[in-house]
C-alpha positions in Angstrom: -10.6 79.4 -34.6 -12.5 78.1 -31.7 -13.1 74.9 -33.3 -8.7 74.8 -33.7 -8.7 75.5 -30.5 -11.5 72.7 -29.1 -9.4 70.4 -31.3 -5.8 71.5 -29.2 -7.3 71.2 -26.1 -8.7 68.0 -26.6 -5.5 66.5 -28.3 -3.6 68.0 -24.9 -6.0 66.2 -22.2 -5.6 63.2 -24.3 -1.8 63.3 -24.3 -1.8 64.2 -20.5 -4.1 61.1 -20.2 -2.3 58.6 -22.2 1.3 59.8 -20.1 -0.9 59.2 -16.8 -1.9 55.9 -17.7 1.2 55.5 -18.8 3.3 56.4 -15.9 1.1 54.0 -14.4 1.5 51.0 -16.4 5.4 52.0 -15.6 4.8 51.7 -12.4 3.0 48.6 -12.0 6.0 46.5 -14.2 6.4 43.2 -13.0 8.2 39.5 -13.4 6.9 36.8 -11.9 7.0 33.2 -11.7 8.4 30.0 -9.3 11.9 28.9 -8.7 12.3 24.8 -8.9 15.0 22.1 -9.4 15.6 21.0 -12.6 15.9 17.2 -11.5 12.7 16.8 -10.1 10.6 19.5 -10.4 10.7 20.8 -6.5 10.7 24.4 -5.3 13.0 26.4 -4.4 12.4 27.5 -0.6 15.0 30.1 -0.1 17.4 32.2 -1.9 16.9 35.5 -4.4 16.1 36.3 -7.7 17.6 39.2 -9.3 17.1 41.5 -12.7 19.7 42.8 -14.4 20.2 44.8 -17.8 22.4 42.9 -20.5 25.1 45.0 -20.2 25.0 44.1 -16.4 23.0 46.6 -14.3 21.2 45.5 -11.4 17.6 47.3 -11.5 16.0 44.9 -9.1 16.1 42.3 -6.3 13.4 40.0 -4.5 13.0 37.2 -2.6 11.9 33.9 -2.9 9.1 32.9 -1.2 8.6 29.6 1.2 6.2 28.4 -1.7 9.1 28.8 -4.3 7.7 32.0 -5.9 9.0 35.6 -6.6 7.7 39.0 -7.6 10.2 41.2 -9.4 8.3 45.0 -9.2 8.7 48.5 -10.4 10.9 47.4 -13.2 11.7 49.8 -16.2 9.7 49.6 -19.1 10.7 48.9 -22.7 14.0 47.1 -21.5 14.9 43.6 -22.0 16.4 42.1 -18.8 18.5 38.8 -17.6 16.8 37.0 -14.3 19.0 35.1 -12.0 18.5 32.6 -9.2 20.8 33.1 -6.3 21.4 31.4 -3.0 21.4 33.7 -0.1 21.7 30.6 2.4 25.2 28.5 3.5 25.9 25.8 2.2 24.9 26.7 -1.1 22.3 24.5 -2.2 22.0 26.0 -6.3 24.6 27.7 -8.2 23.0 31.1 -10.0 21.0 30.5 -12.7 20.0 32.6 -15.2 16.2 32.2 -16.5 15.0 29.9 -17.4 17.8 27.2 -16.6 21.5 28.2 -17.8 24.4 28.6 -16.2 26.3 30.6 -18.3 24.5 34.1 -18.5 25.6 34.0 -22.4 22.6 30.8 -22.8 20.4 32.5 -21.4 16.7 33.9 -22.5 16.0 37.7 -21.7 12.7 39.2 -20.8 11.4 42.8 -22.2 9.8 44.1 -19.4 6.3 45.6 -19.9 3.1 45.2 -18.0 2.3 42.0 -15.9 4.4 39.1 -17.1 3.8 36.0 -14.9 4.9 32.3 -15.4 8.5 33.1 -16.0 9.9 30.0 -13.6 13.6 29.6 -13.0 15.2 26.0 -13.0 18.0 25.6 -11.0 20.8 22.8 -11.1 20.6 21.2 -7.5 24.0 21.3 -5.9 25.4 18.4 -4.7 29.8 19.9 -4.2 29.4 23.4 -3.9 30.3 24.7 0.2 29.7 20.7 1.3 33.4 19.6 2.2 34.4 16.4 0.0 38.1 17.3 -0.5 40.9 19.0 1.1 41.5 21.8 -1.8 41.1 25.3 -1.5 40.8 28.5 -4.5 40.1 32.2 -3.8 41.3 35.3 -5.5 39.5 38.4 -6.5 37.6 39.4 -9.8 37.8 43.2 -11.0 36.8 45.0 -13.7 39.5 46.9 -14.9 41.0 47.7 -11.1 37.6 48.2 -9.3 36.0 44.7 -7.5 33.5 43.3 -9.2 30.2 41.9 -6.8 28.0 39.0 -7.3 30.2 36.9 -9.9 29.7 33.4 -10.0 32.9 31.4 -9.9 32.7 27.7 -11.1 34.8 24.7 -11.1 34.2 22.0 -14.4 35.2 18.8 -14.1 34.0 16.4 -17.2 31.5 18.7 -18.3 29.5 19.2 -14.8 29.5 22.2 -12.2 30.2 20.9 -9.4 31.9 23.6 -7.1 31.1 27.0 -6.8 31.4 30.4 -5.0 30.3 34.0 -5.4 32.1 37.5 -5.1 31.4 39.7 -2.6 31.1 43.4 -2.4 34.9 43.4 -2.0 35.3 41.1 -4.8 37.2 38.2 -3.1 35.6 34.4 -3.3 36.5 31.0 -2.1 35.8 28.1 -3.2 36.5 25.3 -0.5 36.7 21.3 0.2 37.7 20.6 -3.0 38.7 17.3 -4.3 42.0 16.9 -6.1 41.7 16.8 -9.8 41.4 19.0 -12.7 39.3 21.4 -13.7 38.1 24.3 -15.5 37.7 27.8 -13.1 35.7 30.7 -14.9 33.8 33.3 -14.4 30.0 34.1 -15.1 28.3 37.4 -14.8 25.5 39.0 -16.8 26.9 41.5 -19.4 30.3 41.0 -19.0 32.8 38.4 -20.5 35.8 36.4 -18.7 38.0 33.9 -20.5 38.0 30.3 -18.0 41.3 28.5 -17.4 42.3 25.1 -16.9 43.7 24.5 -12.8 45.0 21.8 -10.9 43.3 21.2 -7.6 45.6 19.6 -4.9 46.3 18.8 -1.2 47.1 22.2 -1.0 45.0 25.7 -1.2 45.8 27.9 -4.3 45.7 31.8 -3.2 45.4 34.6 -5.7 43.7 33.2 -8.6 42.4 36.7 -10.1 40.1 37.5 -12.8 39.4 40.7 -15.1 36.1 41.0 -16.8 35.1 43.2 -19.5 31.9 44.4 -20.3 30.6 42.4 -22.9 29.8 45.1 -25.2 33.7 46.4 -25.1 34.3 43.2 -26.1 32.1 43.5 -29.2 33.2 46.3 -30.5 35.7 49.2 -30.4 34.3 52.4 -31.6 36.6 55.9 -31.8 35.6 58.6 -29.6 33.3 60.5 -31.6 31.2 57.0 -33.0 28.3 55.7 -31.1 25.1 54.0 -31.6 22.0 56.5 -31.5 17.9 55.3 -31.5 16.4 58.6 -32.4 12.8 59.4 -31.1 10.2 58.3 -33.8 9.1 61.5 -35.7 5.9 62.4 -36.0 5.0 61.5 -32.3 2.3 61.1 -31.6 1.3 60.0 -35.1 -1.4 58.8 -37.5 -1.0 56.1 -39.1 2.8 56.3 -39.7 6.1 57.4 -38.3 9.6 57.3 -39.4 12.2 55.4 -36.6 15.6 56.3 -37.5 18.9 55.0 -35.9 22.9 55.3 -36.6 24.9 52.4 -36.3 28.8 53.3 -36.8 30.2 49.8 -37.3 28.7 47.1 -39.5 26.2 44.3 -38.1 23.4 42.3 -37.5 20.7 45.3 -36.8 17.0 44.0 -35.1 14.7 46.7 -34.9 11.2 45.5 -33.5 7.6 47.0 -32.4 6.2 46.0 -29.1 2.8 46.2 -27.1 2.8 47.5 -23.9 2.3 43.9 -23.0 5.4 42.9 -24.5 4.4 40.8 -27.3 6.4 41.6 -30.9 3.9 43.5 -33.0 6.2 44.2 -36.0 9.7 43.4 -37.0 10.9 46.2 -39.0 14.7 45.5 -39.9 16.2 42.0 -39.6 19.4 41.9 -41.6 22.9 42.7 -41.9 23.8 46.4 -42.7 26.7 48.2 -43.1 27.4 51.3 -40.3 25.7 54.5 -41.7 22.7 56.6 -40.7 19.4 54.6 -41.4 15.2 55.2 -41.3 12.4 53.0 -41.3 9.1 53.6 -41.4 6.4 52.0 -39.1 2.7 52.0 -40.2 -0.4 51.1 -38.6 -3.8 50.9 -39.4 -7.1 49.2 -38.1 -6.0 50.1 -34.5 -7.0 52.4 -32.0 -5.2 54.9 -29.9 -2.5 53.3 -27.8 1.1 53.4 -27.1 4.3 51.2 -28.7 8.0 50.4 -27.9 10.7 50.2 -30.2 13.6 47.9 -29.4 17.2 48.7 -31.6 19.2 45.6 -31.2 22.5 45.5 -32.8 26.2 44.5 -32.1 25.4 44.0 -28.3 24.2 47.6 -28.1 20.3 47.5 -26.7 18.2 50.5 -27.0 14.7 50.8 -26.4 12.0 54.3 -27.0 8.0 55.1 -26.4 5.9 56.4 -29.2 2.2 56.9 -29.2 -0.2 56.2 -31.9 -3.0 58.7 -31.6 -6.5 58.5 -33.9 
């Protein structure tokens, strides 16, 4: 009885210990890396970068320093995230761009954030329309998501394949885009997690007022689920465990399901499920061996829903 009870205690300080360190690691998440142009290599002296969640949550925002770097801290762990570079400064001098050199958010690469990740540099496109008066045209207008405005959007204007003139919500969700030359173009909107279809515009003499925009959140777009389907990522069971656990997960629309195994470094240890399968309830089982104590995340990835658990391999 004693010995049982050695063995609980010790097993109890050693599952306080590993949640410490733990909480910890947590704390000290960070992204980190140097902000250039992408036609010749120069930094960035000015401007933000920011990290959102893909389905468009903003968890974190830093400057960029005069030597073109950034430090993105005290980010939430197990969660893959979109960085953007954004021009605080007038005239613009970079249009956003999302890491590690697109301009449409859906291009670009995300980042699972977990322990120290350095080296992650952004590329802007260097801006030569943009807020710099070359024409006489004017566009401005609001974007909302359903009827609330929608902050930090970037609007663009395409002409022949390049972005040459942009401007960016504000908290009210109005932009402007001015000193446009007369032409044609394409106006969208981009904005991490959330989907707007672009129209073609005619620029002239003349400023056009009331050009409006309604973006949906990617996932709605995806999929349309009844009231009582959702996706579900169900804690790993046993957890702790040794050498195995069982990761189940309900999907209630068919798909392309990724379900991965990550280090608290956030390098992929395991892919467990990489295929298509039709919606039901599913289980997998994870098994390690030759390893010591340490703790995992689990990543569910399937029709645009992103969910992400802790389990802890004890020995």
């Amino acid at each position: 009885m004693k010995t049982s009870k050695n063995l609980l205690l010790n097993l109890i300080c050693f599952l306080f210990f590993v949640t410490f360190s733990a909480n910890m690691l947590f704390a000290d998440n960070t992204i980190s890396g140097t902000v250039r142009y992408s036609d010749n290599n120069e930094i960035v002296t000015t401007g933000l970068v920011r990290a959102y969640t893909l389905t468009g949550t903003l968890v974190s925002t830093t400057s960029i320093q005069p030597n073109g770097t950034y430090v993105l801290t005290a980010l939430p762990p197990g969660i893959e995230l979109d960085i953007i570079g954004l021009a605080n400064i007038e005239p613009l001098d970079f249009p956003i761009t999302c890491y590690p050199d697109q301009l449409n958010p859906i291009n670009s690469q995300s980042i699972l954030a977990s322990g120290t990740i350095t080296g992650r540099d952004i590329f802007v496109q260097r801006l030569t329309g943009g807020h710099s008066p070359q024409g006489a045209g004017s566009i401005s207008g609001d974007i909302l998501l359903n009827t609330v405005p929608h902050e930090d959007a970037l609007v663009y204007l395409q002409h022949d394949g390049v972005y040459s003139y942009f401007g960016v919500s504000t908290e009210n969700g109005s932009y402007s885009i001015n000193g446009i030359p007369e032409g044609d173009y394409i106006l969208g909107v981009h904005r991490i997690g959330y989907v707007c279809s672009p129209i073609q515009i005619h620029v002239g003499s003349k400023g056009i007022e009331n050009v409006n925009f309604l973006v949906k959140p990617t996932l709605q777009t995806e999929i349309k689920l009844n009231a009582d389907q959702k996706f579900t990522l169900k804690q790993n069971f046993p957890n702790p465990f040794n050498p195995s656990t069982a990761i189940s997960y309900d999907i209630p629309v068919p798909g392309n399901v990724n379900l991965s195994i990550y280090n608290t470094a956030g390098q992929l240890v395991k892919e467990l499920v990489n295929e298509f399968q039709n919606s039901g309830t599913y289980s997998v089982t994870f098994n390690t061996t030759n390893t010591s104590s340490r703790i995992y995340f689990y990543r569910l990835n399937v029709a645009g829903f992103v969910s992400t658990k802790r389990m802890t391999l004890v020995k």
